[in-house]
C-alpha positions in Angstrom: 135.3 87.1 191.4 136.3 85.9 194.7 138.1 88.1 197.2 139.4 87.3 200.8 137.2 90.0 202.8 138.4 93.3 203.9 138.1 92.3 207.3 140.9 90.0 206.2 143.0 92.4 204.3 143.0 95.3 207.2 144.8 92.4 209.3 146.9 91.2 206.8 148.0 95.2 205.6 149.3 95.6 209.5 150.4 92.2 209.6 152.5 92.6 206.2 153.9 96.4 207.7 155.2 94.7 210.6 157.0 92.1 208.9 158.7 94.9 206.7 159.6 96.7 209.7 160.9 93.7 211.5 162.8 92.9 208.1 165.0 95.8 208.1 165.3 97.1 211.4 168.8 96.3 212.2 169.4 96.9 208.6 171.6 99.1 206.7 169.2 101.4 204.9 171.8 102.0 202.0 171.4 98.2 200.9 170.9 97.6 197.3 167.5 95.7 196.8 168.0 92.6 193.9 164.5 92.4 193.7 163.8 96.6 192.7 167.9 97.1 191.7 167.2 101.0 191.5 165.7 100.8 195.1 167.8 100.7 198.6 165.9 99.8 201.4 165.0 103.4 202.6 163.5 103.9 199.0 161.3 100.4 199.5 160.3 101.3 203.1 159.8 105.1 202.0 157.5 103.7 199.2 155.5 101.5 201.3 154.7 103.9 203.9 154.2 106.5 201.4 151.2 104.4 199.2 149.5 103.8 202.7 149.3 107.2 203.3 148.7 108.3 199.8 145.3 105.7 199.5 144.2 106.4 202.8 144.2 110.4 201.8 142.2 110.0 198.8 139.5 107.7 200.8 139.1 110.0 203.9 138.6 113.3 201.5 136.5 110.8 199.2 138.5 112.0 195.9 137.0 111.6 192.7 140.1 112.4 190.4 143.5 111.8 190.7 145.9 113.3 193.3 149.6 113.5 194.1 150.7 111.6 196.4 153.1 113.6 199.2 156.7 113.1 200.1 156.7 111.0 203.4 159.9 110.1 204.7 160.5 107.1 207.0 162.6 108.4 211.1 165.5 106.9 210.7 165.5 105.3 214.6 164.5 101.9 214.2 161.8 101.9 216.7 160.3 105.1 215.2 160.1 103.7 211.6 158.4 100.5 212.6 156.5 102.7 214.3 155.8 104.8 211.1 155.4 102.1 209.0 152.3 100.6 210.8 150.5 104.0 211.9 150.8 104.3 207.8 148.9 100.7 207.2 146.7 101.4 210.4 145.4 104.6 208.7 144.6 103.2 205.5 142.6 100.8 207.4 140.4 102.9 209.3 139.7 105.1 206.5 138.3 102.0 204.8 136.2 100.9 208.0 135.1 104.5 208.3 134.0 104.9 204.9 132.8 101.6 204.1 134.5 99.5 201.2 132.0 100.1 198.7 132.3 104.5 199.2 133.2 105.7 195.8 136.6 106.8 195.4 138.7 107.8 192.5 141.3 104.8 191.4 142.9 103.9 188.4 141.1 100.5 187.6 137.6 100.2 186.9 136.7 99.2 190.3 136.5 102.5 191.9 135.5 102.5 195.3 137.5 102.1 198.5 137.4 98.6 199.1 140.0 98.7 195.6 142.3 100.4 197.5 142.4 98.0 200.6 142.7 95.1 198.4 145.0 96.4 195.8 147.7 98.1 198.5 147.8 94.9 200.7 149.0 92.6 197.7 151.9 95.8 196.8 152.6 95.7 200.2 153.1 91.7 200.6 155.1 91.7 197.4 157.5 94.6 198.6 157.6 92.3 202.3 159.0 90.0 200.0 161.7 92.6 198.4 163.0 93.1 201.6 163.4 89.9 203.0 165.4 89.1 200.0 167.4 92.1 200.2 168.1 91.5 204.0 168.5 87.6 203.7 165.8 86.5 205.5 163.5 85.0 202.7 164.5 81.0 202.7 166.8 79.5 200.6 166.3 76.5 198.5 168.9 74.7 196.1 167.9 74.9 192.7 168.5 71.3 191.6 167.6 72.0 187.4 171.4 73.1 187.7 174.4 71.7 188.5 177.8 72.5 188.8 179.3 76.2 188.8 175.5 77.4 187.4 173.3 75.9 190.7 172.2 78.7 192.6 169.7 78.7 195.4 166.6 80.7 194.8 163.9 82.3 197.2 161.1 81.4 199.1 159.1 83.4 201.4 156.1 82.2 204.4 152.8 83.3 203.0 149.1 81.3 203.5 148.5 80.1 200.2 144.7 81.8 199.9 146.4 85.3 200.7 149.5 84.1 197.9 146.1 83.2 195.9 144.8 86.2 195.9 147.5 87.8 195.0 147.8 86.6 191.4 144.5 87.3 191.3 145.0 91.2 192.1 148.3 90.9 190.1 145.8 89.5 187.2 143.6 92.4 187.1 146.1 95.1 187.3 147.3 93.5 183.6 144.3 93.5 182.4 143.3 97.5 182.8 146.9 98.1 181.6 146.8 96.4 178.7 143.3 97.3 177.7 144.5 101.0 178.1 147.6 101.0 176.4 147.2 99.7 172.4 150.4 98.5 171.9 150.7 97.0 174.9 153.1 93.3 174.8 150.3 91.4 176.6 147.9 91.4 174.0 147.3 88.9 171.5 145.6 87.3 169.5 143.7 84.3 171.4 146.7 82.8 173.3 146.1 81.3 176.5 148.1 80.6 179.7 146.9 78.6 182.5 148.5 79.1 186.4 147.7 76.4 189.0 147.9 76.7 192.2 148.7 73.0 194.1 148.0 74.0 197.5 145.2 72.1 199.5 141.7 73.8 199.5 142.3 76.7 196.8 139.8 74.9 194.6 139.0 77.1 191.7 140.3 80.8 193.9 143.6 78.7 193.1 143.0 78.3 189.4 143.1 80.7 186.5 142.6 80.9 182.7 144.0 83.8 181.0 143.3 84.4 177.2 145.6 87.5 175.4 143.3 88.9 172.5 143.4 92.3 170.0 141.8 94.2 172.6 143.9 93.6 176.1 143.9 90.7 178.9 141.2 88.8 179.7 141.0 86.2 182.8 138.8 83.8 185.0 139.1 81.3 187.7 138.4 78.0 186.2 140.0 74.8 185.5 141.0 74.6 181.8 143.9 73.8 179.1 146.1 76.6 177.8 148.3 76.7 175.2 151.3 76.9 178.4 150.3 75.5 181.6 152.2 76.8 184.8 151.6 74.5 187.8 153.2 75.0 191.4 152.6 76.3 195.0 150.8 79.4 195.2 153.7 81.2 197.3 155.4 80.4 193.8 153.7 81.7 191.4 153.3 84.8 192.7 156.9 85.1 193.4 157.4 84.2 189.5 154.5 86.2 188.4 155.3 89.7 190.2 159.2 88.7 188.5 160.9 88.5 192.2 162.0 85.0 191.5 163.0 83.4 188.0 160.6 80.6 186.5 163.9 77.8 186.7 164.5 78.7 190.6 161.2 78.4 191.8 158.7 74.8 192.1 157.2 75.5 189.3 156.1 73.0 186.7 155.5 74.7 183.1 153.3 72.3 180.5 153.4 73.5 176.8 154.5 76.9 175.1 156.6 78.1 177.7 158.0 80.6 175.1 154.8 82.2 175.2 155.1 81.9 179.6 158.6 84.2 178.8 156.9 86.3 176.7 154.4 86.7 179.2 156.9 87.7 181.9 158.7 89.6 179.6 155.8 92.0 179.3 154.2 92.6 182.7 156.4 95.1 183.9 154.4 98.4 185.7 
């Protein structure tokens, strides 16, 4: 499986707190977030600093069960909660450099060392980047041409490098697949369907390619070139937007090949 490096993910987890914090500093905090509706923005950046502080915990003290995270609340000064937002990501990182990515630590997935945690927080972290953008207006619009008249809309896209957006899916892949090999009646499995993302950026080669098959017993996937019953082809920005549900299939550059019932039903179901 190919990962970016945690080198790379301690940069991008300060680089991806910052742009939060930039998002919604002038902001009012009582905005509704389209993206997480039950959310406002205090709740998003609340949640963000709070997971930070909540992995880096459990990989300083080395935990080998779960624990609850604590309540940590964001200042409400604007200088103060950007700077509460990266002392959160800054912590996290150390406790990984300190400890070594491969210290064993409690998590939820299979992989259960600290390097998990790195990896795994960075990509909730871009993701909610992108929540608040939306919610603030500073993701980039784009006219959805598949409509016309009183049903166009403009749809979202946000500035990501396409091995980090990548990567993403990947990480977004593997969370699926313990959840549904944990949870019997879970929506994602099936019984030998297979869905095939593409990601058209420059250089990806395969890290931009995945084949994932649905069967009795949960989720399976791998990087690899290969035909699926659906096929979902498009920028790798864009199918993580589609795939973590911020953006709809129709308003993003997407091209989907085949069943694309079973690309719905796929969405429909990968909800954590």
């Amino acid at each position: 499986m190919t990962w970016l490096g945690y080198d790379r993910y301690c940069t991008e987890l300060e680089a991806e707190a910052g742009r939060i914090a930039d998002a919604v500093y002038d902001a009012d905090l009582a905005l509704r977030v389209p993206t997480c509706p039950e959310w406002t923005l205090v709740d998003l950046v609340q949640h963000v600093g709070a997971a930070h502080r909540w992995a880096a915990d459990m990989i300083e003290r080395r935990v080998t069960a779960p624990v609850r995270p604590e309540r940590a609340d964001p200042p409400p000064e604007p200088d103060a909660r950007s700077a509460w937002l990266l002392a959160g990501a800054r912590r996290l990182n150390e406790a990984v450099r300190a400890a070594g990515p491969q210290a064993a630590v409690w998590s939820w997935s299979t992989d259960q060392t600290a390097g998990f945690w790195s990896r795994r927080i960075l990509h909730d972290t871009l993701v909610h980047r992108f929540d608040a953008e939306i919610a603030v207006g500073r993701a980039a619009q784009r006219e959805d041409r598949s409509l016309r008249g009183p049903q166009s809309q403009a749809s979202h896209t946000v500035a990501v490098a396409p091995d980090l957006a990548a990567d993403s899916v990947s990480d977004l892949l593997a969370t699926f697949a313990v959840i549904a090999a944990r949870e019997p009646d879970h929506g994602l499995r099936g019984t030998g369907e297979t869905l095939h993302f593409h990601a058209t950026d420059e250089g990806l080669d395969s890290a931009g390619e995945w084949l994932v098959r649905r069967t009795p017993a949960g989720v399976e996937w791998e990087h690899g070139h290969a035909k699926g019953d659906v096929a979902v082809r498009g920028p790798a920005a864009d199918l993580i937007l589609v795939l973590s549900r911020r953006v709809a299939p129709h308003a993003a550059q997407l091209e989907v090949l085949g069943d694309e019932r079973l690309f719905t039903h796929w969405l429909d179901n990968t909800v954590f």
